[in-house]
C-alpha positions as CSV (number, residue, x, y, z in Angstrom):
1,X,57.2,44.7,31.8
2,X,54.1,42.3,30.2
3,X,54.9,38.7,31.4
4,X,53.4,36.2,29.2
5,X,54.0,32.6,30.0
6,X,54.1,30.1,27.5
7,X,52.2,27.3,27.9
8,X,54.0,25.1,25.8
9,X,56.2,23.9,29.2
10,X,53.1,23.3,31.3
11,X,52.4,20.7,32.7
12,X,49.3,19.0,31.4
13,X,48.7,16.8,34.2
14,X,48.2,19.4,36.4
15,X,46.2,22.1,33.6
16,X,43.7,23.7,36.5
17,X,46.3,24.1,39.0
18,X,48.8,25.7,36.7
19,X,46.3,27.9,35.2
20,X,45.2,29.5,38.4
21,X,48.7,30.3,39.8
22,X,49.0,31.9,36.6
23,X,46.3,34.1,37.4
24,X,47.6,34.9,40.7
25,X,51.3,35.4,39.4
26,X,51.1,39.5,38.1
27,X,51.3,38.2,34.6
28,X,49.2,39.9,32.0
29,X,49.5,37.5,29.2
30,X,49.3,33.9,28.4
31,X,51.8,32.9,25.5
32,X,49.9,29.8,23.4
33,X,52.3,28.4,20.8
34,X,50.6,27.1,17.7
35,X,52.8,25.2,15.9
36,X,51.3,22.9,12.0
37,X,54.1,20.4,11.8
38,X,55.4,22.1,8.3
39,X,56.4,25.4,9.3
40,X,58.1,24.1,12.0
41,X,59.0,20.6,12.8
42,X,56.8,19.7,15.8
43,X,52.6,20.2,16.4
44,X,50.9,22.1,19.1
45,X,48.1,22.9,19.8
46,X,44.6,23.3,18.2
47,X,41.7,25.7,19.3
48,X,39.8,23.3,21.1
49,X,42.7,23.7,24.0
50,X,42.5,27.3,23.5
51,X,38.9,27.4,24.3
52,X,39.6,25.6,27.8
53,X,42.1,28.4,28.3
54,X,39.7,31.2,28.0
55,X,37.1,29.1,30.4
56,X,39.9,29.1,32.7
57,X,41.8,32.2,32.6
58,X,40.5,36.1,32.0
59,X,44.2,36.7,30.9
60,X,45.2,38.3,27.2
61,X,45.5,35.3,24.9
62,X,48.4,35.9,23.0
63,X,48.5,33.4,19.8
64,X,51.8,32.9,18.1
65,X,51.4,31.3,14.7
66,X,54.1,29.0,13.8
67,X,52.4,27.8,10.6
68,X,52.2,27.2,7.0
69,X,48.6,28.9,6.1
70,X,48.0,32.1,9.2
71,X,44.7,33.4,7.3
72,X,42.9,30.2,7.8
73,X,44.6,30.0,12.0
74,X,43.9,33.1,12.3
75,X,40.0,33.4,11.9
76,X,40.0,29.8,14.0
77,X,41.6,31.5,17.0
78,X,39.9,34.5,17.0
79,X,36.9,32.5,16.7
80,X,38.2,29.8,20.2
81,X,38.9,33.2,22.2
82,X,42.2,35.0,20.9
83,X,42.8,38.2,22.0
84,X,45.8,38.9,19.9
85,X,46.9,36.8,16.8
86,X,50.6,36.8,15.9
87,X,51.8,35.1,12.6
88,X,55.4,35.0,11.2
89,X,56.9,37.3,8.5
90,X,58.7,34.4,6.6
91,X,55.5,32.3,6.1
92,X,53.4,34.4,3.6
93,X,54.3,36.3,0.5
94,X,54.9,40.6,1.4
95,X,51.9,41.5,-0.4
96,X,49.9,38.8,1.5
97,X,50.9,41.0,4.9
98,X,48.6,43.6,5.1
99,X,45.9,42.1,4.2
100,X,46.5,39.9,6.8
101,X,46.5,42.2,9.7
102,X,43.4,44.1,9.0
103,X,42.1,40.7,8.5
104,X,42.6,40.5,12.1
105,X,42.1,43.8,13.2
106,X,38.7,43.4,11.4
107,X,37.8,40.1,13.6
108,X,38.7,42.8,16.2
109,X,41.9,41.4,17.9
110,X,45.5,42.9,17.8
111,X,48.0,41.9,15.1
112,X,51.2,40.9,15.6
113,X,54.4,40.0,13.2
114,X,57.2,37.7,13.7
115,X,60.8,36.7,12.3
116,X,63.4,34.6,12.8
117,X,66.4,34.7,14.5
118,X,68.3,34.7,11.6
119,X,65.3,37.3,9.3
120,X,66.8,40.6,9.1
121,X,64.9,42.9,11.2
122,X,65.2,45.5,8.3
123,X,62.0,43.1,6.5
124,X,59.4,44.5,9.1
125,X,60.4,47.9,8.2
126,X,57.2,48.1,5.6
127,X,54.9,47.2,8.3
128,X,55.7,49.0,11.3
129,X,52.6,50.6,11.4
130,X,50.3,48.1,10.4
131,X,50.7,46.2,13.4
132,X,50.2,46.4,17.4
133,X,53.2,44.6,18.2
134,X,56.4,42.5,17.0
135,X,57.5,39.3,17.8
136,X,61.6,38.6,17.8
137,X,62.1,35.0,18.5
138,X,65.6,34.8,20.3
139,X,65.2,31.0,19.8
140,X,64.8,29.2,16.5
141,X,61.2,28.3,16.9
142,X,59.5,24.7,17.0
143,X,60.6,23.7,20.5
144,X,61.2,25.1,24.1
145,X,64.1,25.1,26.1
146,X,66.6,26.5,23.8
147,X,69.1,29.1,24.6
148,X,69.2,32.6,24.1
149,X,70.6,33.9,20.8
150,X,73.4,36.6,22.2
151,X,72.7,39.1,19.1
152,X,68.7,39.7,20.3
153,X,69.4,42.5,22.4
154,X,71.2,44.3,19.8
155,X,68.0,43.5,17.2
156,X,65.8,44.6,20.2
157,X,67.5,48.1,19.7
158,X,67.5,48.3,15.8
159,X,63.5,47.2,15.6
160,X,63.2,50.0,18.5
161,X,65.1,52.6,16.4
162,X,63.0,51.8,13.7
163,X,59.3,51.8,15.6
164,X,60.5,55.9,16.9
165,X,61.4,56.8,13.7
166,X,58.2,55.6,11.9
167,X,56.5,57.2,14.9
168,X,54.6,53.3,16.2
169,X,53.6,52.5,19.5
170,X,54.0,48.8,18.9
171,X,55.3,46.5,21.2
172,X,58.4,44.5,21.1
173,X,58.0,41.2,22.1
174,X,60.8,38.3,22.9
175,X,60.1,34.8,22.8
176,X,62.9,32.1,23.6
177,X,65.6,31.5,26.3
178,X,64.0,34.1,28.9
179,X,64.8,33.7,32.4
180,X,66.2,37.0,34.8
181,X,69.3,37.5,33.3
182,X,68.5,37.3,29.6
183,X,64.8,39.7,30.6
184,X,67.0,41.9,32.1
185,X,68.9,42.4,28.8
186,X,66.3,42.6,26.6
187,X,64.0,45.1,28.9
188,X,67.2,47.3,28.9
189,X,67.5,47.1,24.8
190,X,63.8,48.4,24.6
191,X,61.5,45.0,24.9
192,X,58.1,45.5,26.1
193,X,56.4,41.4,26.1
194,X,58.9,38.5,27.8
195,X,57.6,35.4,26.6
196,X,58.5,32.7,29.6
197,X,58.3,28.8,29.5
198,X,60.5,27.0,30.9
199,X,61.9,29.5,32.9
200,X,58.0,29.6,34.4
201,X,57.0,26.4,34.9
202,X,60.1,24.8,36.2
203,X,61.1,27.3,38.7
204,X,62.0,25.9,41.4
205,X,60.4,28.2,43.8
206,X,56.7,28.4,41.6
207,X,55.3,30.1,39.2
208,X,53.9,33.5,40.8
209,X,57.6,33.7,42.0
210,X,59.1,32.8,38.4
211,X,56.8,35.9,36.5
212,X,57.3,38.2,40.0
213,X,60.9,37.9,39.0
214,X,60.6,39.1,35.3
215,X,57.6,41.5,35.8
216,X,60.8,43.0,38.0
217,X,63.6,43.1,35.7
């Protein structure tokens, strides 16, 4: 299972600590949440941050686009170190889709696609082979610490039905609410990415045992 903590829970005050045990933990990924203030109701981060992350951290840079205009955040990112650029389904017009992932396959970084909780996963249907993974958010997104919407598991196994059937290799990714018992569910419905943040960076026994403990599910 890919582990990919989500910086969004951690704890600026202590940036080069955190980032190290990160590195040390067994994850693969680190989860960076960018978030425009329209799309969603809160702001992240900018690249400038994610530039310090890729100083920092040898990692996979996984960018998750919560925002209005992706082409434009897209080209940024992949320009401040992004190794794979992930924007949501509901925030561009269908014909604007494509186009938009070999944009980013072009800047030479993976593509992913996102929905909803409450997006049909029968939308991505069009696209399954267009991109390198797919982003299920099992939260409504904007903020972290939410809980887990019960009916992901089931959408994990619909969106995997679909993938073998159009013959992708894509990856399944699950963002939202993640701790042992909820990874545990969604690695047995077919989930390949468990995005982690407050379950990480709170736990009370550290973060290398927090993403030990999912990495194991």
């Amino acid at each position: 299972m890919i582990v990919a903590p989500s910086v969004l829970s951690l704890d600026y005050t202590r940036m080069d600590e955190q980032v190290r045990d990160l590195n040390a933990s067994g994850a693969q990924w680190i989860h960076f949440d960018v978030m425009d203030g329209h799309f969603v109701p809160n702001l992240t981060f900018g690249p400038d941050i994610l530039k310090a992350y890729r100083k920092l951290s040898s990692l996979v840079l996984d960018v998750h686009l919560m925002v209005e205009d992706p082409a434009f955040f897209a080209d940024v990112f992949v320009r401040a170190g992004a190794d794979v650029i992930t924007f949501h389904e509901e925030a561009v017009k269908a014909e604007q889709i494509r186009p938009l992932a070999r944009q980013i396959h072009a800047l030479g970084r993976r593509a992913g696609l996102s929905i909803r909780p409450g997006t049909e996963v029968q939308v991505l249907q069009p696209w399954l082979k267009d991109f390198d993974l797919f982003l299920l958010m099992s939260v409504e997104p904007g903020f972290g610490g939410q809980a887990f919407r019960p009916e992901t598991p089931q959408r994990i196994q619909q969106l995997k039905q679909m993938l073998k059937e159009a013959g992708s290799e894509a990856l399944i990714e699950i963002d939202g609410g993640i701790n042992v018992q909820t990874g545990r569910l969604c690695r047995q419905a077919g989930a390949d990415v468990l995005v982690a943040g407050s379950y990480v960076f709170h736990h009370p026994d550290g973060i290398g045992k927090a993403v030990s403990s999912l990495v194991e599910v």
